[in-house]
C-alpha positions in Angstrom: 83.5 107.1 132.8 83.0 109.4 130.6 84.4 112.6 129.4 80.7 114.5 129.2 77.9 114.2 131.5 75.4 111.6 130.7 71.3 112.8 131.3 69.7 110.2 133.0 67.5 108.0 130.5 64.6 109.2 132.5 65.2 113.0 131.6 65.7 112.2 128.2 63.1 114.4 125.9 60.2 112.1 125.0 61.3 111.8 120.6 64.6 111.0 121.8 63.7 108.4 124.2 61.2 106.9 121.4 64.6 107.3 118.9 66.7 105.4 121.7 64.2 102.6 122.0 63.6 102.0 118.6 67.7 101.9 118.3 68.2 99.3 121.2 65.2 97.0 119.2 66.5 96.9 116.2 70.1 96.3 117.7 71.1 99.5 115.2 72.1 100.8 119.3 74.1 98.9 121.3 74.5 100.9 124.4 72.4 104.3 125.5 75.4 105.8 127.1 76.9 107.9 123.7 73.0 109.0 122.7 73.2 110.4 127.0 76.4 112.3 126.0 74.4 113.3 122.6 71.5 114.1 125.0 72.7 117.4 125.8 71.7 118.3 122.1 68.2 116.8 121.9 67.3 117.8 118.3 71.3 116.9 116.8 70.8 113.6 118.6 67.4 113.2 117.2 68.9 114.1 113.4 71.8 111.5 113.8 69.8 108.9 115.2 67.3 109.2 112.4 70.0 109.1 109.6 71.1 106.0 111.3 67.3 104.6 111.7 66.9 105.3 108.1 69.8 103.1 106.8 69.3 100.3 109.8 65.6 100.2 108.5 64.8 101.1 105.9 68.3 100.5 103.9 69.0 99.4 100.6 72.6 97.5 101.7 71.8 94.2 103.3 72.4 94.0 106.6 75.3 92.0 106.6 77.2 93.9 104.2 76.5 97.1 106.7 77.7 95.2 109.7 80.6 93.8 107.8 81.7 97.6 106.8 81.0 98.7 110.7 83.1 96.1 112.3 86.3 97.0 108.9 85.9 100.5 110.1 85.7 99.8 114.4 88.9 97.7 113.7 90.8 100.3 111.6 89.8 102.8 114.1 90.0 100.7 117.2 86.9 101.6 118.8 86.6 98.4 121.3 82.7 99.5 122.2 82.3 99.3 118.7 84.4 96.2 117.6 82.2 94.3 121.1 78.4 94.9 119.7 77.2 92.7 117.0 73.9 94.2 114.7 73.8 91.0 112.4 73.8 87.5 113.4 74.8 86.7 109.8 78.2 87.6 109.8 80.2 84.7 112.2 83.0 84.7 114.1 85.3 83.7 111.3 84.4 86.5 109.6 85.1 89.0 112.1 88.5 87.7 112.5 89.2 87.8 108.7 87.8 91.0 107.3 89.5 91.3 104.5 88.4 92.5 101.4 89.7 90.0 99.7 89.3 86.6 100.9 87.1 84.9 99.2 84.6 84.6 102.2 83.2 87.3 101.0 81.2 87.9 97.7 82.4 90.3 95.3 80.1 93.1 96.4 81.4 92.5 100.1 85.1 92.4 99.1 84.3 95.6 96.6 82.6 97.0 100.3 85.3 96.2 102.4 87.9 97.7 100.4 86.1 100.9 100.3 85.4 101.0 103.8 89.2 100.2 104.4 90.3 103.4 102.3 87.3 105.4 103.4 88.8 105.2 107.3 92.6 104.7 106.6 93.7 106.5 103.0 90.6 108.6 101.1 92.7 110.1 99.5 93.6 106.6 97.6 89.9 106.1 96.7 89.6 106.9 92.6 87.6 106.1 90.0 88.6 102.8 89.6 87.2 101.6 92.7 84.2 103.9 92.0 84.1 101.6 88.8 84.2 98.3 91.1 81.4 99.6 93.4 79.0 100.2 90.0 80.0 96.8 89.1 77.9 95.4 92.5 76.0 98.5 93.4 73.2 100.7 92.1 74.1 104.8 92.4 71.4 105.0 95.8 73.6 102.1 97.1 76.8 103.6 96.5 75.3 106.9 98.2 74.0 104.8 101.1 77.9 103.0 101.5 79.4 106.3 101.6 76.8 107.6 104.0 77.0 104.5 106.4 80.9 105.1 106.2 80.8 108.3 107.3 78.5 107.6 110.3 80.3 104.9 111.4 83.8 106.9 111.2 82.7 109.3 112.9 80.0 107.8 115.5 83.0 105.7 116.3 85.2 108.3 117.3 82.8 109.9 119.0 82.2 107.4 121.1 85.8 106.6 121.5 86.9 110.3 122.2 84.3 111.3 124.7 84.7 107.3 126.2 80.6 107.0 126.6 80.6 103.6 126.4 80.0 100.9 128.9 83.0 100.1 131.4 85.4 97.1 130.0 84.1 98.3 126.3 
């Protein structure tokens, strides 16, 4: 159960319910229950869900770099709603149980990711230039920005989610 009151789906305000939709058909939402606790704040819901939308959709990162970096930072932050949902079919089972930055699995740019996710969640303060050297190596500025953007949404979406508990049960 969770911490906040959901609103029903059906009281949701109508861009918000559009915003929800889109985010359960692109898989970039999993479940509608933390958006229901976001809810209660219809136009901050409506701003986080297009930042989201915006790197789901319309990203520069390929989607299985993104969803590589989400599942790093749901297992450094043990968010079990987030570790359970899946947005790319790309990255396997193997992968998931792996996840680190460097095995060489992954390509350089994913290893170069994953690191920086790791530090991001775990020890910022460790992240220097030198790994802002690595990242240019693999990634344009915009891309860079984008990482760091989708880092910081999934950091904190995650404990979000986790803190107020608006996930599904058994999540």
């Amino acid at each position: 159960m969770t911490r906040l009151p959901t609103v029903p789906l059906e009281d949701l305000a109508p861009p918000l319910a559009a915003a929800l939709e889109r985010g359960r058909a692109t898989r970039m939402l999993s479940s509608t229950v933390p958006v229901q606790v976001w809810a209660h704040r219809p136009e901050a819901a409506q701003a986080w869900l297009a930042t989201l939308e915006a790197i789901h959709s319309r990203g520069l990162l390929p989607g299985r770099l993104r969803e590589l970096v989400r599942l790093k930072i749901a297992a450094i932050t043990t968010c079990k709603a987030c570790q359970l949902a899946r947005k790319d079919d790309s990255v396997s089972d193997e992968d998931i149980a792996c996840l680190s930055s460097s095995d060489a699995r992954f390509s350089p740019a994913e290893q170069a990711a994953l690191h920086y996710a790791e530090l991001f969640a775990a020890d910022y303060m460790a992240i220097g230039d030198a790994l802002f050297d690595t990242l240019k190596l693999h990634f344009s500025t915009p891309e860079i920005v984008e990482l760091h953007m989708f880092c910081a949404l999934m950091l904190a979406g995650g404990r979000m989610t986790y803190v107020q508990q608006a996930y599904e049960a058994g999540a």
